[in-house]
SEROVEX-764967 format. One line per 4 residues: number of its first residue (from 1); their letters; for each residue x, y, z of C-alpha. Coordinates in nm, 4 decimals, always signed. Example, Ala and Ser with C-alpha at 12.3 -4.5 7.8 and 13.67 -1.06 7.14 Angstrom:
<atoms>
1> AS> +1.2300 -0.4500 +0.7800  +1.3670 -0.1060 +0.7140
</atoms>
This chain:
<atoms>
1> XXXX> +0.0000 +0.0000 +0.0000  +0.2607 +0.2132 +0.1023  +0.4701 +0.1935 -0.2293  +0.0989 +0.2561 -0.4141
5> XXXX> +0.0602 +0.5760 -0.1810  +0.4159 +0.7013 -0.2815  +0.3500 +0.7001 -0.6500  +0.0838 +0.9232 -0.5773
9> XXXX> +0.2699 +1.1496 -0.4148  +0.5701 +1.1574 -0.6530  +0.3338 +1.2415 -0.9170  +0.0966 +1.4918 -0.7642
13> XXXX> -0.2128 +1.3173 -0.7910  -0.4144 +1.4691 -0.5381  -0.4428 +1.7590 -0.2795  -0.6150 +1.7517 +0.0798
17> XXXX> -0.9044 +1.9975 +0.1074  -1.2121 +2.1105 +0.2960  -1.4708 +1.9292 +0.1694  -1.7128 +2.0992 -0.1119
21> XXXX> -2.0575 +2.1770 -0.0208  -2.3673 +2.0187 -0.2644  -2.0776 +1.8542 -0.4249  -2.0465 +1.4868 -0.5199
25> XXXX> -1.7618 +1.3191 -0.2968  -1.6853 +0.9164 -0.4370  -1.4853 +0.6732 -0.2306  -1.2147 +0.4463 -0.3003
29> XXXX> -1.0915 +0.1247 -0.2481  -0.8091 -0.0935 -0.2724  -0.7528 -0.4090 -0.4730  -0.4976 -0.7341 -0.4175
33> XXXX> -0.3492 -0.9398 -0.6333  -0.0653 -1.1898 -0.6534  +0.1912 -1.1829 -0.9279  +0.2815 -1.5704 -1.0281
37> XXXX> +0.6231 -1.6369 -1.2184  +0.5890 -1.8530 -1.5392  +0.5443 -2.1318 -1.3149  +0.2852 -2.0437 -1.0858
41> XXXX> +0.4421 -1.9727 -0.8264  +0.3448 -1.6563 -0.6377  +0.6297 -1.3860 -0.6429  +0.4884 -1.0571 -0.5057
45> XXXX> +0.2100 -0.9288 -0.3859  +0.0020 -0.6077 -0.5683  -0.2256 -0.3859 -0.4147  -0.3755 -0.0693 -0.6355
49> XXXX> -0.6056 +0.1774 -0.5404  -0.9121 +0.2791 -0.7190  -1.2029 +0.5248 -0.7359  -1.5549 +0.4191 -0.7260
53> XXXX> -1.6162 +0.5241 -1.0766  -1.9678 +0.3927 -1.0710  -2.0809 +0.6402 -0.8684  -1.9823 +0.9420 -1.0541
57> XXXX> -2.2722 +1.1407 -1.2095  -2.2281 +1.2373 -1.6107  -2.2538 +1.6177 -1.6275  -2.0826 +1.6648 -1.3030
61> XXXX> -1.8097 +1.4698 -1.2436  -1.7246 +1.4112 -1.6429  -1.7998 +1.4579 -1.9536  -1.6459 +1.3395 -2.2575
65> XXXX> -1.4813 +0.9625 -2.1553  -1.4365 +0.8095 -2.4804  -1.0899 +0.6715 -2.5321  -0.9571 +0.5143 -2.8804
69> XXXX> -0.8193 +0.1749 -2.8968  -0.6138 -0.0331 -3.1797  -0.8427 -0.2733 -3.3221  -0.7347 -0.6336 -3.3710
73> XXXX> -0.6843 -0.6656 -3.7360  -0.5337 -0.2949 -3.7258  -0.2766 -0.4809 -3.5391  -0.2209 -0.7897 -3.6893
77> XXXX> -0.1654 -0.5823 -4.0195  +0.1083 -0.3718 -3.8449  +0.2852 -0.7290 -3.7565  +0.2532 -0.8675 -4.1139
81> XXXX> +0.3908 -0.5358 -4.2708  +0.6769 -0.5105 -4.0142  +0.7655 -0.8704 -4.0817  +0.7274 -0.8084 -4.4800
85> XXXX> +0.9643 -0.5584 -4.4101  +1.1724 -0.6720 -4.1152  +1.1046 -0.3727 -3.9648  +1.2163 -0.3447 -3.5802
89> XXXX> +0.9031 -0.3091 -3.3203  +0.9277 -0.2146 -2.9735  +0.6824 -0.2258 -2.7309  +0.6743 -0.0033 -2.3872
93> XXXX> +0.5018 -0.0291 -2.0614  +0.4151 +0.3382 -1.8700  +0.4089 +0.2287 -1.5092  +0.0861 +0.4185 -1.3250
97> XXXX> +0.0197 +0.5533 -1.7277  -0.3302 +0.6514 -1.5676  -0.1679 +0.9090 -1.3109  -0.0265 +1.1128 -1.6392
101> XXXX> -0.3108 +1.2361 -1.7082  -0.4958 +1.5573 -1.6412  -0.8275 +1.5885 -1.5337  -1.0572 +1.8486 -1.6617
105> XXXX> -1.3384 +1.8320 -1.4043  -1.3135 +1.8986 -1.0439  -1.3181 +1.4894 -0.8686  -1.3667 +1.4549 -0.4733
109> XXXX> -1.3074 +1.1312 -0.2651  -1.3103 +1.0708 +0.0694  -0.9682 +1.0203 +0.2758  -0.8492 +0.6500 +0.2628
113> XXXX> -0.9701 +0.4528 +0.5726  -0.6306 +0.4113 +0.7879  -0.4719 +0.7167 +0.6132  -0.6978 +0.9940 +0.7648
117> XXXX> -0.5340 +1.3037 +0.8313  -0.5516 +1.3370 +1.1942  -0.5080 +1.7478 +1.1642  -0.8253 +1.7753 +0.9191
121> XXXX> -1.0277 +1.4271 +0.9370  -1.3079 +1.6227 +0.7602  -1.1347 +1.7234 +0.4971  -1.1652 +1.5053 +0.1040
125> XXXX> -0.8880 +1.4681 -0.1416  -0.9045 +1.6459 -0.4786  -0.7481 +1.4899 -0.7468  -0.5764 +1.6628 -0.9671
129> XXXX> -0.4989 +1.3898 -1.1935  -0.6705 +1.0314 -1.3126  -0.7191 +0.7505 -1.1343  -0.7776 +0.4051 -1.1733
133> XXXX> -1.1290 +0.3714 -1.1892  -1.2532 +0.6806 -1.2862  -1.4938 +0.7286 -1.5802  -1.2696 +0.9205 -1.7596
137> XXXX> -0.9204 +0.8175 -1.6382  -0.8969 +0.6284 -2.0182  -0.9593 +0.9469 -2.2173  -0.7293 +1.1517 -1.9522
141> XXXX> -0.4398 +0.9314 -2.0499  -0.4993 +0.9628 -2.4488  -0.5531 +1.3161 -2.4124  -0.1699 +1.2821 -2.2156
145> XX> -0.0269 +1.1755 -2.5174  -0.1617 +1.3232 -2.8254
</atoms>
């Protein structure tokens, strides 16, 4: 959890604040999984944490989510020409890629159970960037890179 927490920081993600009045405030939670080696065998533990997207309200807490994505044969035809042509591919993972992106509308969640500020226990976390879960944490991150 700890390491999950300290990639938010690094990057910014959010700011402490007194919570909004008449203003939609979503929670969080956190989700486990183990990491298995080729052979099954577990080799670390992950834990992420993510918004309750589902209870964001269209109109108010986003708008536009829509995100592109490759389409299969789209794909398979960029393998056939680059093999046609023994062209080089790379491929690239962006570790937290959801955290790069900006958000455009104002997003409120309540303080992590465990992690409450003990100087403002009232107060909610604004994010100032995506998060896993969101609506439009997708469209954030394409919007990041074109």
């Amino acid at each position: 959890m700890q390491e999950e927490l300290n990639q938010f920081e690094s990057n910014e993600v959010w700011t402490l604040v007194p919570r909004p009045k008449n203003t939609n405030v979503i929670g969080t939670k956190w989700i486990y999984r183990n990491k298995s080696d080729q052979d099954g065998n577990i080799v670390r533990n992950k834990v992420r944490l993510v918004t309750k997207g589902y209870f964001q309200i269209e109109g108010i807490d986003f708008e536009e989510n829509f995100a592109p994505v490759a389409c299969l044969k789209s794909i398979m035809l960029l393998l056939s020409i680059s093999c046609v042509h023994k062209f080089k591919l790379h491929k690239m993972d962006v570790k937290s890629a959801f955290l790069n992106g900006f958000l455009q509308q104002e997003v409120f969640f309540e303080q992590l159970k465990g992690f409450v500020d003990t100087y403002h226990p009232n107060h909610v976390f604004r994010l100032k960037m995506a998060l896993y879960g969101l609506k439009q944490a997708q469209r954030a991150w394409y919007e990041c890179l074109t």
